[in-house]
PDB file as gemmi writes it, atoms N, CA and C in Angstrom:
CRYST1    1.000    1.000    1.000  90.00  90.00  90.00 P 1                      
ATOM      1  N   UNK A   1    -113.356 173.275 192.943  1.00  0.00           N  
ATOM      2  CA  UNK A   1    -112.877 174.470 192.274  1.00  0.00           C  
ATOM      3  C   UNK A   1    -112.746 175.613 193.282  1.00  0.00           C  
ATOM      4  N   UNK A   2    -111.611 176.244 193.155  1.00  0.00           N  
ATOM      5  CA  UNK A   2    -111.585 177.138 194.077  1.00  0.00           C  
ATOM      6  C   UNK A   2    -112.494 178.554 193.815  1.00  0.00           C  
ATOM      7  N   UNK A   3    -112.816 179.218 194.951  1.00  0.00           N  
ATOM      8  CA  UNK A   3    -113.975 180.149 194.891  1.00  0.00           C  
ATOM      9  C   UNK A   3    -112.877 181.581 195.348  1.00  0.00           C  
ATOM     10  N   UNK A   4    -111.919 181.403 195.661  1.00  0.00           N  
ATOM     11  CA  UNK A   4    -111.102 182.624 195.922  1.00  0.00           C  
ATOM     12  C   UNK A   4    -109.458 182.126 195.369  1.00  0.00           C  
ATOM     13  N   UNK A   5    -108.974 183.477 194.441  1.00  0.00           N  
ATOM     14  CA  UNK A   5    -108.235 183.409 193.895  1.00  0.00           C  
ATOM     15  C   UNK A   5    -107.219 184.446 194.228  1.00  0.00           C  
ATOM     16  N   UNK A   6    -105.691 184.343 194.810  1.00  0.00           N  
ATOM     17  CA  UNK A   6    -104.505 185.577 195.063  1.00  0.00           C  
ATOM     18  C   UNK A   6    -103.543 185.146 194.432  1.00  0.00           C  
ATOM     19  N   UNK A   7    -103.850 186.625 193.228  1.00  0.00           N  
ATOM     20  CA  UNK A   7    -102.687 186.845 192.789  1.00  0.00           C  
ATOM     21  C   UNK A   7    -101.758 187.595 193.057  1.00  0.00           C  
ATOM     22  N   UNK A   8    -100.387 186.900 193.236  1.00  0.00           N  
ATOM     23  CA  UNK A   8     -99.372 187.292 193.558  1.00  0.00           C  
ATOM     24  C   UNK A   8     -97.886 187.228 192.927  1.00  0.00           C  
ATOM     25  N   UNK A   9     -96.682 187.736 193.885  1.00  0.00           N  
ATOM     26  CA  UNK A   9     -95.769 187.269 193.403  1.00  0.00           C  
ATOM     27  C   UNK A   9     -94.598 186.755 194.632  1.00  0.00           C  
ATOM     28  N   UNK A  10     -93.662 186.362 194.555  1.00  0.00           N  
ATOM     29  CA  UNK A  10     -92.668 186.185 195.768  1.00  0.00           C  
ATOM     30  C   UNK A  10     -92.187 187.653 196.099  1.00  0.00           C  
ATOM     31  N   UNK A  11     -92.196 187.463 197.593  1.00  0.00           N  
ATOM     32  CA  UNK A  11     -90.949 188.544 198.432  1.00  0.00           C  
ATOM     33  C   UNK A  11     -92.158 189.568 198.794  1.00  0.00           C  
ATOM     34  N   UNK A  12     -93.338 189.759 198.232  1.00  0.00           N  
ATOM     35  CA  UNK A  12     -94.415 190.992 198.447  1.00  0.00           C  
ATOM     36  C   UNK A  12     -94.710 190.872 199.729  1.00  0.00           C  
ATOM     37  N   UNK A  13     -94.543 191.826 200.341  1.00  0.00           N  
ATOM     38  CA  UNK A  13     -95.071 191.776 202.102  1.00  0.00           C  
ATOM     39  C   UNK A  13     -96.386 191.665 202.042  1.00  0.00           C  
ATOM     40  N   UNK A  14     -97.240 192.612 201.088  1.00  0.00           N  
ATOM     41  CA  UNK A  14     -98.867 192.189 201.000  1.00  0.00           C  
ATOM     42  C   UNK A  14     -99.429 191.293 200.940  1.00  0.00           C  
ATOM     43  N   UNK A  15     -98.729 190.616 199.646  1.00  0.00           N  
ATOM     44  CA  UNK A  15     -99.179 189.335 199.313  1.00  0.00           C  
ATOM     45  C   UNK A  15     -98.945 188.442 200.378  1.00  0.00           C  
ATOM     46  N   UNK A  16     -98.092 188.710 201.459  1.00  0.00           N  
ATOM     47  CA  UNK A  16     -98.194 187.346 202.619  1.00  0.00           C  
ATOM     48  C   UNK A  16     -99.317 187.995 203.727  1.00  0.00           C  
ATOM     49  N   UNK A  17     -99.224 188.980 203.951  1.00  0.00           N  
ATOM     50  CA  UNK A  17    -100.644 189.652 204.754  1.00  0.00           C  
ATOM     51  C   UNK A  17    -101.765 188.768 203.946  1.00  0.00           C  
ATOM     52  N   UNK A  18    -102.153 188.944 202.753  1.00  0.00           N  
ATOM     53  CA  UNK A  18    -103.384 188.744 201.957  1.00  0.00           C  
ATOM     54  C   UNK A  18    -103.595 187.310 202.156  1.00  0.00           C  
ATOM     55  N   UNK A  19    -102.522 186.209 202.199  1.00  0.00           N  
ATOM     56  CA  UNK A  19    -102.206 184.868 201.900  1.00  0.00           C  
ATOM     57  C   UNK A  19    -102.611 184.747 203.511  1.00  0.00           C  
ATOM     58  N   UNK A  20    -102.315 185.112 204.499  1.00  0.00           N  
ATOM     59  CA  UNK A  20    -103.195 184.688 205.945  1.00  0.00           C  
ATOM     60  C   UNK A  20    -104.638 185.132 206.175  1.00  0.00           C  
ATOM     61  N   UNK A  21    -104.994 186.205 205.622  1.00  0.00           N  
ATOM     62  CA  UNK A  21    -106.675 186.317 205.672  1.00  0.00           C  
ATOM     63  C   UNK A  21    -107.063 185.367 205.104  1.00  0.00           C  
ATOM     64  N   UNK A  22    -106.916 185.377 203.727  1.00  0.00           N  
ATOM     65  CA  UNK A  22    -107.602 184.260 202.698  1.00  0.00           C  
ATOM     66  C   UNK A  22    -106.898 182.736 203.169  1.00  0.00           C  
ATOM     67  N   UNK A  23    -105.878 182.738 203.992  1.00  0.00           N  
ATOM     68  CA  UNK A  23    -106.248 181.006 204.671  1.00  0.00           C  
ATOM     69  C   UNK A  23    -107.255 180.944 205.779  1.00  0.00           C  
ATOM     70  N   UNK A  24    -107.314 182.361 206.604  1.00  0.00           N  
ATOM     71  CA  UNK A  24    -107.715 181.779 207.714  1.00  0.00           C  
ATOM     72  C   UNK A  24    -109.490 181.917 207.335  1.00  0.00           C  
ATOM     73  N   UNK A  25    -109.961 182.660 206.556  1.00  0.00           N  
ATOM     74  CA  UNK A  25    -111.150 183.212 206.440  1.00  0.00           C  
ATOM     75  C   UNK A  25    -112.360 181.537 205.213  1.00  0.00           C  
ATOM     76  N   UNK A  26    -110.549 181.419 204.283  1.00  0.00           N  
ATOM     77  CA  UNK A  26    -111.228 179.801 203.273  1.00  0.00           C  
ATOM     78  C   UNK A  26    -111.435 178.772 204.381  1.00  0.00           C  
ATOM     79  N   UNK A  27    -110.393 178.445 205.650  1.00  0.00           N  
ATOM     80  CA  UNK A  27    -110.299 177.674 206.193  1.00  0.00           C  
ATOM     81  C   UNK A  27    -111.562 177.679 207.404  1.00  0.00           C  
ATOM     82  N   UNK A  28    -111.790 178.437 207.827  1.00  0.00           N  
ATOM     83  CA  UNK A  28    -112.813 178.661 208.798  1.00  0.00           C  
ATOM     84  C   UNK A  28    -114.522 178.627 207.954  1.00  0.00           C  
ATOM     85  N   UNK A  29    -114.481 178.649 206.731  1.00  0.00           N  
ATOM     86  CA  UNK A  29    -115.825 178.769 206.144  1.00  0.00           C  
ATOM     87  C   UNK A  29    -115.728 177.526 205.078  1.00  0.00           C  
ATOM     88  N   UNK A  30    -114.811 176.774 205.163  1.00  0.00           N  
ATOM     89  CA  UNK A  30    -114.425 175.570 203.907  1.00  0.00           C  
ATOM     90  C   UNK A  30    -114.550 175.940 202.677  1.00  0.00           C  
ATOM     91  N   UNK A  31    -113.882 176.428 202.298  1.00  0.00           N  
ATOM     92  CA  UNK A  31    -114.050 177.333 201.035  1.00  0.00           C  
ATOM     93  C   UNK A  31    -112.466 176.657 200.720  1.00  0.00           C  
ATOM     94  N   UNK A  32    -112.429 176.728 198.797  1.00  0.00           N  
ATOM     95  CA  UNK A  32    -111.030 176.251 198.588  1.00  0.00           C  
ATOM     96  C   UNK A  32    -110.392 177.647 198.019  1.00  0.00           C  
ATOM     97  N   UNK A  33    -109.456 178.043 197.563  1.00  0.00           N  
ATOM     98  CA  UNK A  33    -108.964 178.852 197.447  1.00  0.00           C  
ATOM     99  C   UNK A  33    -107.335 178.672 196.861  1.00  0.00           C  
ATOM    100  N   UNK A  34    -106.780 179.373 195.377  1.00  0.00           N  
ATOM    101  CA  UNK A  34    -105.763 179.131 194.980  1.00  0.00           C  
ATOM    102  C   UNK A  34    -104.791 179.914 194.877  1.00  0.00           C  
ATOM    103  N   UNK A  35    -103.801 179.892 194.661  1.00  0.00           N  
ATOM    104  CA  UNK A  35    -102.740 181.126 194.887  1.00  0.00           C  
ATOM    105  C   UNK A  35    -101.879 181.399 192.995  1.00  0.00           C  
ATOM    106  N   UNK A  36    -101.647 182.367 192.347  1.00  0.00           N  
ATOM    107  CA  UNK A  36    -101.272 182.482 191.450  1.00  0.00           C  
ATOM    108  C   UNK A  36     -99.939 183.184 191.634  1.00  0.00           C  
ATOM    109  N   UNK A  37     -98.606 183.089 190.990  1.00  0.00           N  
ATOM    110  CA  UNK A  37     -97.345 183.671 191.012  1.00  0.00           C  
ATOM    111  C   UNK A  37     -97.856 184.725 189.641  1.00  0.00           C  
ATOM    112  N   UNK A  38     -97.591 185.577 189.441  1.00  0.00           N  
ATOM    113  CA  UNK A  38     -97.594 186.388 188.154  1.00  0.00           C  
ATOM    114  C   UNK A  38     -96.587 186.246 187.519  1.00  0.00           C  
ATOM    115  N   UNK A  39     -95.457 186.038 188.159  1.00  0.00           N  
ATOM    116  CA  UNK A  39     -94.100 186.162 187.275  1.00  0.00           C  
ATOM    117  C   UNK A  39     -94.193 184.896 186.667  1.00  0.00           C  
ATOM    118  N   UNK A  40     -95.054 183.911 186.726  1.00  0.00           N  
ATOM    119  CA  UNK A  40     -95.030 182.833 185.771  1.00  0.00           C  
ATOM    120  C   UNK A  40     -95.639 183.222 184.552  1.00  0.00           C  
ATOM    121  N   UNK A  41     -96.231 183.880 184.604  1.00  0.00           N  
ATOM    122  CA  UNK A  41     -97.423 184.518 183.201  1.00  0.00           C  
ATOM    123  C   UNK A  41     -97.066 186.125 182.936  1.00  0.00           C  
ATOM    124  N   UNK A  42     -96.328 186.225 181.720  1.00  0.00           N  
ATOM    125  CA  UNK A  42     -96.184 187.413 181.090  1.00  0.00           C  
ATOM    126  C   UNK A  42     -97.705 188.468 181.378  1.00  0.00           C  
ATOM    127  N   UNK A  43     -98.562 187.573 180.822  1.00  0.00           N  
ATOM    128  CA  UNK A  43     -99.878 188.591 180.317  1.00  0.00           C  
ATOM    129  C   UNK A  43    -100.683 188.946 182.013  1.00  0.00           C  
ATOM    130  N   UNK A  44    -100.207 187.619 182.981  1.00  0.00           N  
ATOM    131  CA  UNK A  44    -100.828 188.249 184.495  1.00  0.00           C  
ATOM    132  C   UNK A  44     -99.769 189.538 185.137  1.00  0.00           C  
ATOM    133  N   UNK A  45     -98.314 189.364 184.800  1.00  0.00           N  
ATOM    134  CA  UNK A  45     -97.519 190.230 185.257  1.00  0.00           C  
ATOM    135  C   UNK A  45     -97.757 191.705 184.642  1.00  0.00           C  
ATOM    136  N   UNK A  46     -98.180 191.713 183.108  1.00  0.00           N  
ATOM    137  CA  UNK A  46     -98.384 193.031 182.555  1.00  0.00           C  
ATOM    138  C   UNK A  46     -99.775 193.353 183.534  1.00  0.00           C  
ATOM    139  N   UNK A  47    -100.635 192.907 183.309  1.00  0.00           N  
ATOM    140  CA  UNK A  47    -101.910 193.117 184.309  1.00  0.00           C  
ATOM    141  C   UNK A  47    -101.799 193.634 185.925  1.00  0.00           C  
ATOM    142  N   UNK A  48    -101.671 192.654 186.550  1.00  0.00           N  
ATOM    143  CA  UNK A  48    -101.536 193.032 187.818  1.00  0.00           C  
ATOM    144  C   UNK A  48    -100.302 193.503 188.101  1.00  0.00           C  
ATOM    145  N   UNK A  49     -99.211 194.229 188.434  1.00  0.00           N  
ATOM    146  CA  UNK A  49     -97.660 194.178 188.801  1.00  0.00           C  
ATOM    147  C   UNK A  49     -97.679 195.075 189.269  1.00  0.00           C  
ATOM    148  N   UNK A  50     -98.538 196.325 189.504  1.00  0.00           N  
ATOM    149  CA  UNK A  50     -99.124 197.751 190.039  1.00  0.00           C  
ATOM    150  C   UNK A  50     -99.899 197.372 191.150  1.00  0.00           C  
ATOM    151  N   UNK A  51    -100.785 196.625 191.411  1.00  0.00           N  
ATOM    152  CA  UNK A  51    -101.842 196.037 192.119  1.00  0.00           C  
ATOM    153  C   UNK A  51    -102.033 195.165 193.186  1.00  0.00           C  
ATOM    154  N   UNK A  52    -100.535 194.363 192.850  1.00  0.00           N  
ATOM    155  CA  UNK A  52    -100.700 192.796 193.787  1.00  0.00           C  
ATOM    156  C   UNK A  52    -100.384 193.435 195.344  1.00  0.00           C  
ATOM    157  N   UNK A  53    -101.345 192.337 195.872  1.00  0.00           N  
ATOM    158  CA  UNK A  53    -101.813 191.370 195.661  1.00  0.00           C  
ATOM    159  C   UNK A  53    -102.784 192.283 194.909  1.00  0.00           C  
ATOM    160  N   UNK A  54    -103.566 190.754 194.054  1.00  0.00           N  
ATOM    161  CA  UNK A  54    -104.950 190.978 193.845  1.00  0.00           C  
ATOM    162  C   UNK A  54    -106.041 189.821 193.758  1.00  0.00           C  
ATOM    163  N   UNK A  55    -107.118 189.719 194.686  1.00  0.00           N  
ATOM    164  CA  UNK A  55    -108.262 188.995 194.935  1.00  0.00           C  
ATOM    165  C   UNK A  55    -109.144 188.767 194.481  1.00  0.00           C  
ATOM    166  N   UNK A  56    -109.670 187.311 193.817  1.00  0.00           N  
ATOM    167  CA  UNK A  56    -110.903 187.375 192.523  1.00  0.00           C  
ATOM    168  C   UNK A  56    -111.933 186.369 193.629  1.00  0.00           C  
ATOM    169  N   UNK A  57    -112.841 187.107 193.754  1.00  0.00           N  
ATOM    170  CA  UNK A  57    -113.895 186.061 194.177  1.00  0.00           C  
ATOM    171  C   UNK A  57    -115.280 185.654 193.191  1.00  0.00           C  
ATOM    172  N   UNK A  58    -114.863 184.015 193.085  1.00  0.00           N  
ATOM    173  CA  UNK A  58    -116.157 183.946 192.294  1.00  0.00           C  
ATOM    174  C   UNK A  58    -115.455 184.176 190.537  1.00  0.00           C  
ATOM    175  N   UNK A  59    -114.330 184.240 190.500  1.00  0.00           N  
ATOM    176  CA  UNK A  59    -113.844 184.618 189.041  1.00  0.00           C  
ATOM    177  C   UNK A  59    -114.240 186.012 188.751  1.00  0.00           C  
ATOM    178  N   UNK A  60    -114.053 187.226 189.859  1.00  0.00           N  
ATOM    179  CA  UNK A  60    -114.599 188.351 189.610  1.00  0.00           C  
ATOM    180  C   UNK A  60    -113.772 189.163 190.837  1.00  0.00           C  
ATOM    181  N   UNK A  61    -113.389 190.264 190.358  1.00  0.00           N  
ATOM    182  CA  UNK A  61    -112.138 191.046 191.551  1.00  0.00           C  
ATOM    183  C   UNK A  61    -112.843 191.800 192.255  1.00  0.00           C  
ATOM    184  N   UNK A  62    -112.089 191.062 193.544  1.00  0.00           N  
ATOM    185  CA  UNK A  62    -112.914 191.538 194.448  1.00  0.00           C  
ATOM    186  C   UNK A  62    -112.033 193.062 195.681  1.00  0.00           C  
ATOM    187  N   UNK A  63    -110.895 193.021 195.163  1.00  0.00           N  
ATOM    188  CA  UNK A  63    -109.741 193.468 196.742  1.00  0.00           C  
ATOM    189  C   UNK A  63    -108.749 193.405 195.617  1.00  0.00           C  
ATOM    190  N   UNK A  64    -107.416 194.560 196.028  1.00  0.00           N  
ATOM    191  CA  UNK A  64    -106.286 194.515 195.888  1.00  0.00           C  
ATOM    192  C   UNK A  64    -105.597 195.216 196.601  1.00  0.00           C  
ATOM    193  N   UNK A  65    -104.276 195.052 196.614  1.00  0.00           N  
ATOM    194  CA  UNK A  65    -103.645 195.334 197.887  1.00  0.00           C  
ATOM    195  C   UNK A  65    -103.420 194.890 199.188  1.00  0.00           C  
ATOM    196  N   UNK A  66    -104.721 195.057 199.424  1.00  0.00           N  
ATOM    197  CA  UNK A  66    -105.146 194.715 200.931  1.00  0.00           C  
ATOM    198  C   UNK A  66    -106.644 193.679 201.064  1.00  0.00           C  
ATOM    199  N   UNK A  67    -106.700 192.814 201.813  1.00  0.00           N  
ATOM    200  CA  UNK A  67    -107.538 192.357 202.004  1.00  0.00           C  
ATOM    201  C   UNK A  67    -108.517 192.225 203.413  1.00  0.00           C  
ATOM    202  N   UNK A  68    -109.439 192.347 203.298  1.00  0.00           N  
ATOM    203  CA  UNK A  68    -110.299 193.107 204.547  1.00  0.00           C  
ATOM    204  C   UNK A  68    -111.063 192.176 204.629  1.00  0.00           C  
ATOM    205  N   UNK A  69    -110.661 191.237 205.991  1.00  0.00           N  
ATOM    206  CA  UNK A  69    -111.032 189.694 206.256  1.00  0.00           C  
ATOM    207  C   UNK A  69    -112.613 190.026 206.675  1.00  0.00           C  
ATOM    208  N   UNK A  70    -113.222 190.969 207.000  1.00  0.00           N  
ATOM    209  CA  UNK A  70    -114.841 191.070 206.514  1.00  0.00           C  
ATOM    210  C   UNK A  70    -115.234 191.166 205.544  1.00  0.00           C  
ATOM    211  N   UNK A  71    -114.741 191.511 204.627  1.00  0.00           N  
ATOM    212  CA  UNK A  71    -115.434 191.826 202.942  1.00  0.00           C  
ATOM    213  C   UNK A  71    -115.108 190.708 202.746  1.00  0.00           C  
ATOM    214  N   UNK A  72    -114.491 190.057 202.986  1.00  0.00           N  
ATOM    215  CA  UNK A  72    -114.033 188.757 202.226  1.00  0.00           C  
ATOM    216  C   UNK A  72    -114.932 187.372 202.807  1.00  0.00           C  
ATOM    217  N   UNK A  73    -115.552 187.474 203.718  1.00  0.00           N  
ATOM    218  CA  UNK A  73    -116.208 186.619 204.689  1.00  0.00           C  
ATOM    219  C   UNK A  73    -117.469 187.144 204.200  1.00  0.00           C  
ATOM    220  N   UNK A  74    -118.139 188.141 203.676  1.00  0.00           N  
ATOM    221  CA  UNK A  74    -119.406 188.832 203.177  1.00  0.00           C  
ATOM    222  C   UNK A  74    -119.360 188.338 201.657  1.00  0.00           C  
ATOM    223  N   UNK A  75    -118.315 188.449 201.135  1.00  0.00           N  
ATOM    224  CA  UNK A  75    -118.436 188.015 199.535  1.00  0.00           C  
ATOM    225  C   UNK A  75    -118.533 186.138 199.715  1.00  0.00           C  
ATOM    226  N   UNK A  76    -118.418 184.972 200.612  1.00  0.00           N  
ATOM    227  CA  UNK A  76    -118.457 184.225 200.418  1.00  0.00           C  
ATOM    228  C   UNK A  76    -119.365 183.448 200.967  1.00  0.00           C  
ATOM    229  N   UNK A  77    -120.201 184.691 202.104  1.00  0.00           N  
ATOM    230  CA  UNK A  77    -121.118 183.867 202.207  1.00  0.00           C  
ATOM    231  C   UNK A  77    -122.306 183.790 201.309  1.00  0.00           C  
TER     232      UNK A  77                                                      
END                                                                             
């Protein structure tokens, strides 16, 4: 089960910034980690569409916008 979750959407410059921390930070600590489109889900697009990216660690938000490959390496260890 993955322990870090980015939600996103296509074309977001953030969301591909966010999508290389959270590979290189899951990949270096073996951690799994999943990626969400919003525009597939009405009720994630009303939610996040102000926000994205946005980062759940643990099923709990952790980061949006930006992701700060130390906070993110502190929340998983």
């Amino acid at each position: 089960m993955a322990r870090v979750t980015l939600y996103s959407k296509p074309g977001c410059h953030l969301c591909d910034d966010a999508r290389t921390v959270i590979e290189t930070v899951c990949g270096d600590l073996g951690e799994e980690w999943a990626e969400v489109d919003i525009e597939q889900d009405q009720a994630l697009y009303d939610k996040f569409w102000e926000q994205i990216p946005v980062t759940y660690v643990d099923d709990k938000q952790h980061d949006f916008w930006r992701v700060d490959e130390q906070r993110l390496r502190a929340a998983l260890a």
